[in-house]
Backbone as XML, in Angstrom:
<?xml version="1.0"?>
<chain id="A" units="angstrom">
  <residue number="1" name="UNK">
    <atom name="N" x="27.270" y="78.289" z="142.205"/>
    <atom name="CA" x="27.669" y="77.504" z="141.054"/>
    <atom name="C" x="28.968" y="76.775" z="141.390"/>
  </residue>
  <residue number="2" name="UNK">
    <atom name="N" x="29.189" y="75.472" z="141.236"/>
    <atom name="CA" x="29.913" y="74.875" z="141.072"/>
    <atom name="C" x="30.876" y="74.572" z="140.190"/>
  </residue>
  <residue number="3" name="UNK">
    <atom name="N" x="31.950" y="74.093" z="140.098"/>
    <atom name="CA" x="32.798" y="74.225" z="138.782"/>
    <atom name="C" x="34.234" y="73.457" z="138.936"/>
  </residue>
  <residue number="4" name="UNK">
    <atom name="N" x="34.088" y="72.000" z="138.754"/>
    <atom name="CA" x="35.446" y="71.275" z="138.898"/>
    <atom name="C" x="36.312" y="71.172" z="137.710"/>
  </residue>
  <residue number="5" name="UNK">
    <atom name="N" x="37.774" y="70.921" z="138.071"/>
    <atom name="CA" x="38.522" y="70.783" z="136.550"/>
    <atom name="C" x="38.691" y="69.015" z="137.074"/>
  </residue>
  <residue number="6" name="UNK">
    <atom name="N" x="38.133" y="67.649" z="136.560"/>
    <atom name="CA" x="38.759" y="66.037" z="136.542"/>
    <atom name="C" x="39.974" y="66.396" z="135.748"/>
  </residue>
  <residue number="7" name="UNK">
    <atom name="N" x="40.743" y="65.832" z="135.802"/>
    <atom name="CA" x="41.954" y="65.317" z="134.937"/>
    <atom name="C" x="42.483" y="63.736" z="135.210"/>
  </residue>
  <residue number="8" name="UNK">
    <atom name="N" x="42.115" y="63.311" z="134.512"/>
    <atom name="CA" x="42.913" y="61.414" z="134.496"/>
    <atom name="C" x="43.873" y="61.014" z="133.735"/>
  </residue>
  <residue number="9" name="UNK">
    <atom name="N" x="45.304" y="61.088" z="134.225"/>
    <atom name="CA" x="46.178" y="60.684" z="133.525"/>
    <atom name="C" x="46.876" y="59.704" z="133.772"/>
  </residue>
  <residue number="10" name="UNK">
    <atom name="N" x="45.911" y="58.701" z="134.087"/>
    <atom name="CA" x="46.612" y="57.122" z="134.491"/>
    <atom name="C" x="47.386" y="56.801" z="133.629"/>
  </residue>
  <residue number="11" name="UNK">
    <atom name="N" x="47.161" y="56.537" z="131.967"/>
    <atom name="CA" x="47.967" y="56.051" z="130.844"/>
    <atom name="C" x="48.357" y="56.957" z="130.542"/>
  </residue>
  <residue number="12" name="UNK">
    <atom name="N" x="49.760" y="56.958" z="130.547"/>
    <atom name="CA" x="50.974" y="57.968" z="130.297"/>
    <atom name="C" x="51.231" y="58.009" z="128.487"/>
  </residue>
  <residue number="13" name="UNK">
    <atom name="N" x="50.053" y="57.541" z="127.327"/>
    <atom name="CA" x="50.389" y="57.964" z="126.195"/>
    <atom name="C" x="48.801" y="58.469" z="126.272"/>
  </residue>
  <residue number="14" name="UNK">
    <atom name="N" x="48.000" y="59.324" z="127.257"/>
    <atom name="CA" x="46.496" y="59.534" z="127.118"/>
    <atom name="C" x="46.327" y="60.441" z="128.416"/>
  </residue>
  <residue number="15" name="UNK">
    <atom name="N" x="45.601" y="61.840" z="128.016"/>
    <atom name="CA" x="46.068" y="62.356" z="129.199"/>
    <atom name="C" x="44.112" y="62.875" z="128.455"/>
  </residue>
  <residue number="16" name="UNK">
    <atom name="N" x="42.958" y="63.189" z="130.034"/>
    <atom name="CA" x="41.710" y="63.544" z="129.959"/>
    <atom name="C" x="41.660" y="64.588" z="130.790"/>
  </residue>
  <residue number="17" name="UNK">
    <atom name="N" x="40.987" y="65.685" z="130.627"/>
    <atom name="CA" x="40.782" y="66.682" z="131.072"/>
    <atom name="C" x="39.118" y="67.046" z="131.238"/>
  </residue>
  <residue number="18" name="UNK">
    <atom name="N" x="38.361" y="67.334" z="131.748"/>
    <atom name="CA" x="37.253" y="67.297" z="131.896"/>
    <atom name="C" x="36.656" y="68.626" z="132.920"/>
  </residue>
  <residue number="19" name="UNK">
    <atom name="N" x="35.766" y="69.437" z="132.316"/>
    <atom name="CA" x="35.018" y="70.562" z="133.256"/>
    <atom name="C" x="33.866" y="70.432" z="133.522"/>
  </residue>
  <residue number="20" name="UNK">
    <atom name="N" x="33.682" y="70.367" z="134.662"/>
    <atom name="CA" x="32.315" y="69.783" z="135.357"/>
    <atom name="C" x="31.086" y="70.947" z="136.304"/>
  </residue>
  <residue number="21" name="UNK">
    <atom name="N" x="30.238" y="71.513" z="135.360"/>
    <atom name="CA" x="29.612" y="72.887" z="136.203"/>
    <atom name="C" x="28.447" y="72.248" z="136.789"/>
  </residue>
  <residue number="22" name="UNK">
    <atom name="N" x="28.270" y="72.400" z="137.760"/>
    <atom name="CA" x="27.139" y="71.912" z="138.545"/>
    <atom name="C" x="26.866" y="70.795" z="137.958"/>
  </residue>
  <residue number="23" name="UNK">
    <atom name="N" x="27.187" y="69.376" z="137.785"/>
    <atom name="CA" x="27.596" y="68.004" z="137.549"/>
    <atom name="C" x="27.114" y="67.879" z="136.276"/>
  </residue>
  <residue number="24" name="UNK">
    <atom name="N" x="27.303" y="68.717" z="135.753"/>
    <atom name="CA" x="26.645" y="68.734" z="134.195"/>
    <atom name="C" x="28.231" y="69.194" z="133.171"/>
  </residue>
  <residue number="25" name="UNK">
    <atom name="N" x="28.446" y="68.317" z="132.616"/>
    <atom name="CA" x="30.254" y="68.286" z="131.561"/>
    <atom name="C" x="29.380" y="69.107" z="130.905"/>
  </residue>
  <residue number="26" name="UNK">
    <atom name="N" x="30.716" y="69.981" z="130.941"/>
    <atom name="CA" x="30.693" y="71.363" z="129.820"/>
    <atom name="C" x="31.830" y="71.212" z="128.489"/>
  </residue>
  <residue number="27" name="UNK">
    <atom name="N" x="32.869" y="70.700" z="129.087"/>
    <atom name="CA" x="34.601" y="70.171" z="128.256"/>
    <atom name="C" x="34.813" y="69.357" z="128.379"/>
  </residue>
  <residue number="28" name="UNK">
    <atom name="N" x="35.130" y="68.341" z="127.299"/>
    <atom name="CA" x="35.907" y="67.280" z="127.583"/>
    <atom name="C" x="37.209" y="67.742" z="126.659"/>
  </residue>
  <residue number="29" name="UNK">
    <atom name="N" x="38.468" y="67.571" z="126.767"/>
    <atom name="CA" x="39.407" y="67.076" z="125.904"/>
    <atom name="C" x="40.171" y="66.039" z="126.229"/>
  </residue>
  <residue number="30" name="UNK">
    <atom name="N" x="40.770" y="65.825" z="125.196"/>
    <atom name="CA" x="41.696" y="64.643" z="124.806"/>
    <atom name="C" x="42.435" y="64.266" z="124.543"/>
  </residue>
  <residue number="31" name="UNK">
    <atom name="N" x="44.013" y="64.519" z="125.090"/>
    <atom name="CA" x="45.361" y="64.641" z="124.443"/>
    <atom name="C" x="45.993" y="63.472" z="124.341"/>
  </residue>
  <residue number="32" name="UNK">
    <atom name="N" x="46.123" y="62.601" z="122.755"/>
    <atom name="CA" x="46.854" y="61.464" z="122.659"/>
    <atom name="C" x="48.340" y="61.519" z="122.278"/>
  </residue>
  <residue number="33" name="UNK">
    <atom name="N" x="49.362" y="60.899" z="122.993"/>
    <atom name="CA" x="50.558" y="61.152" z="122.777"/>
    <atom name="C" x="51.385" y="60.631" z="121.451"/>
  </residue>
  <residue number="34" name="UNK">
    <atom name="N" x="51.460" y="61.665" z="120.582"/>
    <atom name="CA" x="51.990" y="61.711" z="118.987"/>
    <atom name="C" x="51.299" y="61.753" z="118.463"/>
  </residue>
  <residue number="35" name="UNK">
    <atom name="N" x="49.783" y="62.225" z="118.517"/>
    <atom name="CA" x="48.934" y="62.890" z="117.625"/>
    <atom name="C" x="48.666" y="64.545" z="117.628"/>
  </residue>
  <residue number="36" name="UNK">
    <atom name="N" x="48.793" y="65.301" z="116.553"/>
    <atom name="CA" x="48.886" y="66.444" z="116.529"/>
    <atom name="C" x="48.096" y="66.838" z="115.669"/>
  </residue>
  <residue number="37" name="UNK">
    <atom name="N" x="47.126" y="67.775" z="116.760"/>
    <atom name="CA" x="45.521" y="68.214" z="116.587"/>
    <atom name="C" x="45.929" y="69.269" z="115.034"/>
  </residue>
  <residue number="38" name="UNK">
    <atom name="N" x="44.763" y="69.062" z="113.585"/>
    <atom name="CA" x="45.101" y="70.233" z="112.411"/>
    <atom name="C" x="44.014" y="70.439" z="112.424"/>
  </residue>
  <residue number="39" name="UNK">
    <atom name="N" x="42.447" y="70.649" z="112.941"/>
    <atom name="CA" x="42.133" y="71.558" z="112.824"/>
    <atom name="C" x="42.233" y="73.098" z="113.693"/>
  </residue>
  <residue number="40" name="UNK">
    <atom name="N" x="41.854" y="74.019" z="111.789"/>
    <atom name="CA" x="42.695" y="75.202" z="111.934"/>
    <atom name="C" x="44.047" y="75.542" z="110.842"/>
  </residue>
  <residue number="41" name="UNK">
    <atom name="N" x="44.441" y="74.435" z="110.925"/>
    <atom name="CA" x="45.754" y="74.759" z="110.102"/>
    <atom name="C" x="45.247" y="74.933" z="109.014"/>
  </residue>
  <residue number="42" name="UNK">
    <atom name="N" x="46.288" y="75.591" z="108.120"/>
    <atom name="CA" x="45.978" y="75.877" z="106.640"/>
    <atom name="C" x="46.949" y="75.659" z="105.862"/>
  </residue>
  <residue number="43" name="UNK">
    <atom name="N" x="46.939" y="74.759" z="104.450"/>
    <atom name="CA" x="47.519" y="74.164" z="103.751"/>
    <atom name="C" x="47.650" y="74.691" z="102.277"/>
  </residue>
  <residue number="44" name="UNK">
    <atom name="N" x="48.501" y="74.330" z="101.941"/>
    <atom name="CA" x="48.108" y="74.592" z="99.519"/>
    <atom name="C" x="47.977" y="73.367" z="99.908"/>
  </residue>
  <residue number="45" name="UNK">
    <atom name="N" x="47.045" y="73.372" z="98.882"/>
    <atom name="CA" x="46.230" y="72.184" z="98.406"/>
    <atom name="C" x="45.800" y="72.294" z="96.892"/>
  </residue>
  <residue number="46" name="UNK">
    <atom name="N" x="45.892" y="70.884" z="96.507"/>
    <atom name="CA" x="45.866" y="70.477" z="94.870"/>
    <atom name="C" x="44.702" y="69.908" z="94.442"/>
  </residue>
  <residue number="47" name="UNK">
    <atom name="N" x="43.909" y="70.051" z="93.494"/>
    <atom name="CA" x="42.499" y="69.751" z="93.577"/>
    <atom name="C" x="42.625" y="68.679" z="92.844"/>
  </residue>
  <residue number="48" name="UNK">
    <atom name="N" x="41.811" y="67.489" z="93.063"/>
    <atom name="CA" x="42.315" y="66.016" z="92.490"/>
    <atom name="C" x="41.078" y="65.600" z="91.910"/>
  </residue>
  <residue number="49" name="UNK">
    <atom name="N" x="39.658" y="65.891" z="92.097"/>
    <atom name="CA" x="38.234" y="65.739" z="91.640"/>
    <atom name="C" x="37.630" y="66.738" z="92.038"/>
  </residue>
  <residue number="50" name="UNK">
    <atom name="N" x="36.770" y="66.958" z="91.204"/>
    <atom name="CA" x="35.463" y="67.614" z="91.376"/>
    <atom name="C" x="34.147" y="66.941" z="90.903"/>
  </residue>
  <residue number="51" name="UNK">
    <atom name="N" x="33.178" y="67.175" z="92.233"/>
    <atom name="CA" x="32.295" y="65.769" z="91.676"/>
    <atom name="C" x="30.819" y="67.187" z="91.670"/>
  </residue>
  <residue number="52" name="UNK">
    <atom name="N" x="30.556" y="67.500" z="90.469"/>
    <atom name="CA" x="28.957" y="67.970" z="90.304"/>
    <atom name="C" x="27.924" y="67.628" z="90.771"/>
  </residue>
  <residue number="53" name="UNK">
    <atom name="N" x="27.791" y="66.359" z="91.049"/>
    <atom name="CA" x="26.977" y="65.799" z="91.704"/>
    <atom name="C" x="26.611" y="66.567" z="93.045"/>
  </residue>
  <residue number="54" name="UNK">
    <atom name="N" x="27.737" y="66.295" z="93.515"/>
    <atom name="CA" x="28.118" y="66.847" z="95.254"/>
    <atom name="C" x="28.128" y="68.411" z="95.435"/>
  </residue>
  <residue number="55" name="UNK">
    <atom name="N" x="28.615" y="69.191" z="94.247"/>
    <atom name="CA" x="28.702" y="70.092" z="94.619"/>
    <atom name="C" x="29.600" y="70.373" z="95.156"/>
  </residue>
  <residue number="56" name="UNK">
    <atom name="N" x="30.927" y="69.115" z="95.106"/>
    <atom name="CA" x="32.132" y="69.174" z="96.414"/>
    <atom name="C" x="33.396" y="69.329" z="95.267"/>
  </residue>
  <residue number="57" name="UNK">
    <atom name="N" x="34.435" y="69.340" z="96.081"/>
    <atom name="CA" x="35.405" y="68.562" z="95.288"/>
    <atom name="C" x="36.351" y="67.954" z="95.810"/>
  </residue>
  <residue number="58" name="UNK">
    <atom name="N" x="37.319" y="66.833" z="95.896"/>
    <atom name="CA" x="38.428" y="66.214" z="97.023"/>
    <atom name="C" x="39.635" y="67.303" z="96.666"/>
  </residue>
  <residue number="59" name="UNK">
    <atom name="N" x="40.546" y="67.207" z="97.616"/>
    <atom name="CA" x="41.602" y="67.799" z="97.297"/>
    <atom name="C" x="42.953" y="67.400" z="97.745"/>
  </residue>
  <residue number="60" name="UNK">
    <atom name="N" x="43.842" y="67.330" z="97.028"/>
    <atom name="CA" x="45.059" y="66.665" z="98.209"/>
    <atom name="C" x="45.879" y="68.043" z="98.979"/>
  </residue>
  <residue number="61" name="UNK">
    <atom name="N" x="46.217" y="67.759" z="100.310"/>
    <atom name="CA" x="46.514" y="68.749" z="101.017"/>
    <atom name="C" x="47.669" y="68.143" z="101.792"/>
  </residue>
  <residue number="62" name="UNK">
    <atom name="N" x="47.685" y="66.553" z="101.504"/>
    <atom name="CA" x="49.306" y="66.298" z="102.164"/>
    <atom name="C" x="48.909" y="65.610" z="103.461"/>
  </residue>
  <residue number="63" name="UNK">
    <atom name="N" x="47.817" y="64.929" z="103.753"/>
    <atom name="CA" x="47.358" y="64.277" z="104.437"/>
    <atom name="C" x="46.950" y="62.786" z="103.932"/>
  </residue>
  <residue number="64" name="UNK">
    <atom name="N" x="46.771" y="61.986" z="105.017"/>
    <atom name="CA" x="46.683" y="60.494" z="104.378"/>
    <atom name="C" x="45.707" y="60.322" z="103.627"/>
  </residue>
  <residue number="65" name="UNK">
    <atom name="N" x="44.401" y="61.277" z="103.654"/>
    <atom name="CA" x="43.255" y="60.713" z="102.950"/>
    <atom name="C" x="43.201" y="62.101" z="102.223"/>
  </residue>
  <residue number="66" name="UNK">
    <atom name="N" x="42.167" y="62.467" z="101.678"/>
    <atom name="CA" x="41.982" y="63.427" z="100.295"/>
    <atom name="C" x="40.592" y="64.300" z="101.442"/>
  </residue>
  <residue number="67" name="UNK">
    <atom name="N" x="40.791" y="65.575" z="101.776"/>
    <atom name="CA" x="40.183" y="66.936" z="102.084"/>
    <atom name="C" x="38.624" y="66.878" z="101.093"/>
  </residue>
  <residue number="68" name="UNK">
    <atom name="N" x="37.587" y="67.038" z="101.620"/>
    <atom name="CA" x="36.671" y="67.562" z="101.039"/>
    <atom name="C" x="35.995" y="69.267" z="101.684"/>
  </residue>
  <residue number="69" name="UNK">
    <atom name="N" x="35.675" y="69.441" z="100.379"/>
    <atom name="CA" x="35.768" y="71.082" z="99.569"/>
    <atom name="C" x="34.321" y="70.963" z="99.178"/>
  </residue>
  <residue number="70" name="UNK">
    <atom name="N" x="33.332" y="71.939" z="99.987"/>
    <atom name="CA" x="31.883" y="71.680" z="99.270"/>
    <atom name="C" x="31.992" y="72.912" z="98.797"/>
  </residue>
  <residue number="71" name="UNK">
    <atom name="N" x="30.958" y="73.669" z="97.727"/>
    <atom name="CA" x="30.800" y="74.996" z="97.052"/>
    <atom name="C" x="30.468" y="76.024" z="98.111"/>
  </residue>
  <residue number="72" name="UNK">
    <atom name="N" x="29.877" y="75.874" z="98.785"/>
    <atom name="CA" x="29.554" y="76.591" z="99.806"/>
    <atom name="C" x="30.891" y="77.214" z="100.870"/>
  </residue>
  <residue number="73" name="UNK">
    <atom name="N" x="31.794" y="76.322" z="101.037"/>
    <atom name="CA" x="32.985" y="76.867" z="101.390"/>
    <atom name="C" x="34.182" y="77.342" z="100.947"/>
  </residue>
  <residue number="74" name="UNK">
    <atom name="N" x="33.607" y="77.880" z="99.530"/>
    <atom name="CA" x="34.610" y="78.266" z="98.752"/>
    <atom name="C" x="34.366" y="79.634" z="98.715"/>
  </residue>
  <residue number="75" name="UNK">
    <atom name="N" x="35.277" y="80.245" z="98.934"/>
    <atom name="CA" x="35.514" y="82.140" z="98.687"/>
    <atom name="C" x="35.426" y="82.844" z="97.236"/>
  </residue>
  <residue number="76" name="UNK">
    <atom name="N" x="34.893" y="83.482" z="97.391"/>
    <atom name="CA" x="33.977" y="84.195" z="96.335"/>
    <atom name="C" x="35.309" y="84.608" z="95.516"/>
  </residue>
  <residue number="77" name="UNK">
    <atom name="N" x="36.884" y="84.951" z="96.186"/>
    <atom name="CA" x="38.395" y="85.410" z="95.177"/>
    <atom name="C" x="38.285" y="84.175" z="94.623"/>
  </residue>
  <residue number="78" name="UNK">
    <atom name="N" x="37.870" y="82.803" z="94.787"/>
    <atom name="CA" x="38.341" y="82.229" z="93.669"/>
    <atom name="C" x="37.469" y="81.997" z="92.297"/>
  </residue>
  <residue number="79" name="UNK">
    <atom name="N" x="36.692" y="82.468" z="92.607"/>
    <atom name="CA" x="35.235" y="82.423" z="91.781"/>
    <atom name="C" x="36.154" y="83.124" z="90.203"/>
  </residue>
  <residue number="80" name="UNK">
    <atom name="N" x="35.617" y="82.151" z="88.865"/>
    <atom name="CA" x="36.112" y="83.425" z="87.562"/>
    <atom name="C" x="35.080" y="84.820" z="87.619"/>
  </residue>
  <residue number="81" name="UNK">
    <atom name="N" x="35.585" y="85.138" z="86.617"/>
    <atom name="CA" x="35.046" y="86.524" z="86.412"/>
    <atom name="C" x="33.526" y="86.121" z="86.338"/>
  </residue>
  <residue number="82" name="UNK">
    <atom name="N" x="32.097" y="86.850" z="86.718"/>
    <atom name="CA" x="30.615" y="86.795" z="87.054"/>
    <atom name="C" x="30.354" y="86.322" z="85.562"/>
  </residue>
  <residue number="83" name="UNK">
    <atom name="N" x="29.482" y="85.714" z="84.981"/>
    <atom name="CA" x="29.088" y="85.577" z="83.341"/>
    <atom name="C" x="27.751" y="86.312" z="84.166"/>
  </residue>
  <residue number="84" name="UNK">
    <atom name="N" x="27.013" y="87.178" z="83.552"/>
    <atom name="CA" x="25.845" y="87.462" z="83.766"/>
    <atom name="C" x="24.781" y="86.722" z="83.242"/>
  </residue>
  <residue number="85" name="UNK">
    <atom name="N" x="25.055" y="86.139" z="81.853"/>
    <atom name="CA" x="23.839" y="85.232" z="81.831"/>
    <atom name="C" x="24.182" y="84.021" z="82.225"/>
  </residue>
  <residue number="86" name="UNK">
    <atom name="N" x="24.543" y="83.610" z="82.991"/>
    <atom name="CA" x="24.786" y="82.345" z="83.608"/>
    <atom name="C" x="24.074" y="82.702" z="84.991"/>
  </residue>
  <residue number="87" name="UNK">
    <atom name="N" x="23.533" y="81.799" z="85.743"/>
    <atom name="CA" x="22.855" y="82.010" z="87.224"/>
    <atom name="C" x="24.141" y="81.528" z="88.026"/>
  </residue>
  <residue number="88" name="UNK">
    <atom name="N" x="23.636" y="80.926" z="89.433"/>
    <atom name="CA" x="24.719" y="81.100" z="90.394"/>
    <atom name="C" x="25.506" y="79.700" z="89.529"/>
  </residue>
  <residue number="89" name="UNK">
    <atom name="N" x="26.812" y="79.985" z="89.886"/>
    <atom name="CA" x="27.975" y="79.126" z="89.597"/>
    <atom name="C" x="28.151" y="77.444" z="89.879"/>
  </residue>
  <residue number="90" name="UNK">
    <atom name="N" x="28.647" y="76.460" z="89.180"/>
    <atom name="CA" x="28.751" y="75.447" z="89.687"/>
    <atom name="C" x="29.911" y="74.935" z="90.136"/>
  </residue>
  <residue number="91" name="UNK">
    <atom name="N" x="30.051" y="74.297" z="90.901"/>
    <atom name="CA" x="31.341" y="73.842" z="91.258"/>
    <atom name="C" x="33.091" y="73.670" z="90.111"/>
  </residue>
  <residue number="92" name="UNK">
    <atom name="N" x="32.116" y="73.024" z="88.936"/>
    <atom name="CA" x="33.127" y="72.702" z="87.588"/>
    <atom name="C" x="33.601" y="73.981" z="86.988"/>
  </residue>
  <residue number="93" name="UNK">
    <atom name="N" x="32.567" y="75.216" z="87.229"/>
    <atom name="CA" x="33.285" y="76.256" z="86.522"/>
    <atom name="C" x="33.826" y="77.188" z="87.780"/>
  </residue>
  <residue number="94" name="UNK">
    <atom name="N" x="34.161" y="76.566" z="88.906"/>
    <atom name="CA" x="35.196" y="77.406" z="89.936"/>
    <atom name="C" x="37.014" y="76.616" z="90.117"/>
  </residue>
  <residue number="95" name="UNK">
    <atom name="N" x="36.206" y="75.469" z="90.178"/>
    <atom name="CA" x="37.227" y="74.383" z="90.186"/>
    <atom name="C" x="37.761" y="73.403" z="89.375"/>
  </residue>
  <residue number="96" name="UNK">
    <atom name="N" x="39.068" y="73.365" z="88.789"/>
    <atom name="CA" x="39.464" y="72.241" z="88.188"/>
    <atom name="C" x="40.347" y="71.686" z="88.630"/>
  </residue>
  <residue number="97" name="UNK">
    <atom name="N" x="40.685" y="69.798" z="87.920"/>
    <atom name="CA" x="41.254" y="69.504" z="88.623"/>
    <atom name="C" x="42.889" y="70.027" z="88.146"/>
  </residue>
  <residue number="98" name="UNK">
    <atom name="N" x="43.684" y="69.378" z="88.999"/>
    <atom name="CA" x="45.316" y="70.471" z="89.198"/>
    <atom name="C" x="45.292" y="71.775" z="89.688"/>
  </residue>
  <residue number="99" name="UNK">
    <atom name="N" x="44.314" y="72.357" z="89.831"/>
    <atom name="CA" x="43.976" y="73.961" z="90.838"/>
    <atom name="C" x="44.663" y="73.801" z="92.244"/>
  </residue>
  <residue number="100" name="UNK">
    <atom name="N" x="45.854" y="74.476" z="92.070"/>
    <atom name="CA" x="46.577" y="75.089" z="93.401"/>
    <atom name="C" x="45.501" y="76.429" z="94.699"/>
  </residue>
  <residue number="101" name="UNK">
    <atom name="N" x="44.944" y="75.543" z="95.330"/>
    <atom name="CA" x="44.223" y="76.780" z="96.259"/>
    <atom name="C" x="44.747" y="76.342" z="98.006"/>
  </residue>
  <residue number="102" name="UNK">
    <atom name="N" x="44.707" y="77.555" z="98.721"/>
    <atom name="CA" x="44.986" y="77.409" z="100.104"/>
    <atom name="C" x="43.789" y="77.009" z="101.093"/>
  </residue>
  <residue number="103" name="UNK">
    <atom name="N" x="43.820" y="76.375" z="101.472"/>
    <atom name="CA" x="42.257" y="75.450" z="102.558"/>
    <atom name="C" x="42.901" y="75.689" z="104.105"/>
  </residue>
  <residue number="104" name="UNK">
    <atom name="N" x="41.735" y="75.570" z="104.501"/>
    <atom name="CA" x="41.624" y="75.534" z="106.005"/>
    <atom name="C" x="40.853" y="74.267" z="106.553"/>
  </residue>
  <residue number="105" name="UNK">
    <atom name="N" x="41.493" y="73.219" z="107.705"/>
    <atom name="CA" x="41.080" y="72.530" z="108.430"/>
    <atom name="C" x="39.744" y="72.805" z="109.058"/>
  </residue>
  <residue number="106" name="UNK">
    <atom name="N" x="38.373" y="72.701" z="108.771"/>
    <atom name="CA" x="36.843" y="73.017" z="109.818"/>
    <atom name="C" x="36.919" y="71.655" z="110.603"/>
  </residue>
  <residue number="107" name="UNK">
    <atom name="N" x="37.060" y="70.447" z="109.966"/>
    <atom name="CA" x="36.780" y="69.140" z="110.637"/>
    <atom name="C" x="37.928" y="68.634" z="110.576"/>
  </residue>
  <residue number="108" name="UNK">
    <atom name="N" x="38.220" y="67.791" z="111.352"/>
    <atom name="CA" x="39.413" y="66.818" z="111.706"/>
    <atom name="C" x="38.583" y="65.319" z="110.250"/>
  </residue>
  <residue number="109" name="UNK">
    <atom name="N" x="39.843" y="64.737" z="110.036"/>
    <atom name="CA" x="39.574" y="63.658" z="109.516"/>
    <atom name="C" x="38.842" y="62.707" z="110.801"/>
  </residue>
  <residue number="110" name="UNK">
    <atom name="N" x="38.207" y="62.069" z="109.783"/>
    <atom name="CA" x="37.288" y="60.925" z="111.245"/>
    <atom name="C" x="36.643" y="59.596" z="110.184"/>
  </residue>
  <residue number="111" name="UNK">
    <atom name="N" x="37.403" y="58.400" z="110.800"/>
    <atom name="CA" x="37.005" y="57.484" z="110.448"/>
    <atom name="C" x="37.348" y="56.575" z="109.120"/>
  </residue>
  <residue number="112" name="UNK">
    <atom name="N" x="36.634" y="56.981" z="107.939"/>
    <atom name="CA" x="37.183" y="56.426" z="106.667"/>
    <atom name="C" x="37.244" y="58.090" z="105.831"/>
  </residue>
  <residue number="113" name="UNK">
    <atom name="N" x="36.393" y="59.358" z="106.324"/>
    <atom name="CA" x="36.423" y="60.307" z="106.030"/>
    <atom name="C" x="37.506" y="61.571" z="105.757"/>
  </residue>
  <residue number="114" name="UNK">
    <atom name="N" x="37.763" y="61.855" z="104.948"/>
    <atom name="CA" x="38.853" y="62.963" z="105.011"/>
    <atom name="C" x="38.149" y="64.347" z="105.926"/>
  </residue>
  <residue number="115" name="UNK">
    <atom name="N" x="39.150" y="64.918" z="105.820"/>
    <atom name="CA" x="38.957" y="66.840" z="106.454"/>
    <atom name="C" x="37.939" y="67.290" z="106.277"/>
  </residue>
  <residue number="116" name="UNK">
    <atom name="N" x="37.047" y="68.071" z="106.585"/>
    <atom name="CA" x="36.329" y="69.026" z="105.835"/>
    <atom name="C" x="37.309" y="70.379" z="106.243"/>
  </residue>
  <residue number="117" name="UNK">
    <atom name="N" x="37.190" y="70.726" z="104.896"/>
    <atom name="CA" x="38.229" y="71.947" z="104.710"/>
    <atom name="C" x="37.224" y="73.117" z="104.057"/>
  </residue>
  <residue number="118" name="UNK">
    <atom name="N" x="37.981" y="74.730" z="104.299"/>
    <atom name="CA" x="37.114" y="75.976" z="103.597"/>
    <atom name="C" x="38.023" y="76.477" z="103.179"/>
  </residue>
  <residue number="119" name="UNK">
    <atom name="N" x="38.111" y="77.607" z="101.826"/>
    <atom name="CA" x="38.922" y="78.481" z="101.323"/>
    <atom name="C" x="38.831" y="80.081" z="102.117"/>
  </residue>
  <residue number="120" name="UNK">
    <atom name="N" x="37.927" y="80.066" z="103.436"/>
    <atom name="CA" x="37.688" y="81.305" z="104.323"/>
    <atom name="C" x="38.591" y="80.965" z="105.040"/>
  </residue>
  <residue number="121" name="UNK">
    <atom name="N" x="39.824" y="81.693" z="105.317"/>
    <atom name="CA" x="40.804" y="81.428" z="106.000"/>
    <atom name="C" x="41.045" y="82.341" z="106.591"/>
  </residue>
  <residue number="122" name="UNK">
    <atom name="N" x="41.261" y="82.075" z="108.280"/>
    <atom name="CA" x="40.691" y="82.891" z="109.524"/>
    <atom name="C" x="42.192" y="82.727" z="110.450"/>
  </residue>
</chain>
């Protein structure tokens, strides 16, 4: 088995790193100079919409664009108390807006898109 590390750091604000196993890329990364990688990090964050529709909700977390929050990545501590005759929960009765909760970075912002963020914080 084979196994090279490329590195190209011709442009001194762009540095490439690359792992190469039997000529088949396994890694690429990508270090741009004054950008600083957040996913992972974890923020308070302020809940600014909740859209039923989606099932989501935006959130501001102090980043240029607004964090999205789907139901599915929300932790069962923030859930209210169970209603038993109610079935599973909807987004509107976990979340409102002005709700102070702590999020975690899953996705990097990309494009016109904000974060995807989770309340499972690891």
């Amino acid at each position: 088995m084979s196994k090279k590390m490329l590195v190209n750091a011709t442009h001194h604000e762009e540095n490439r790193v690359a792992i190469v196993e039997d000529g088949i890329l396994t890694e690429l990364d990508i270090e741009v100079a004054g950008y600083e990688p957040t996913k992972g990090n974890i923020y308070k964050a302020v809940v600014v919409r909740v859209e039923t529709g989606l099932q989501a909700a935006f959130v501001d977390y102090g980043a240029e664009k607004l964090g999205f929050l789907q139901i599915g990545e929300i932790h069962h501590n923030i859930y209210p108390p169970k209603d038993e005759s109610k079935g599973r929960p909807r987004i509107a009765d976990i979340l409102h807006r002005g709700q102070e909760i702590l999020v975690q970075i899953v996705k990097e912002e990309r494009g016109t898109k904000g974060a995807a963020l989770t309340t499972f914080l690891s």
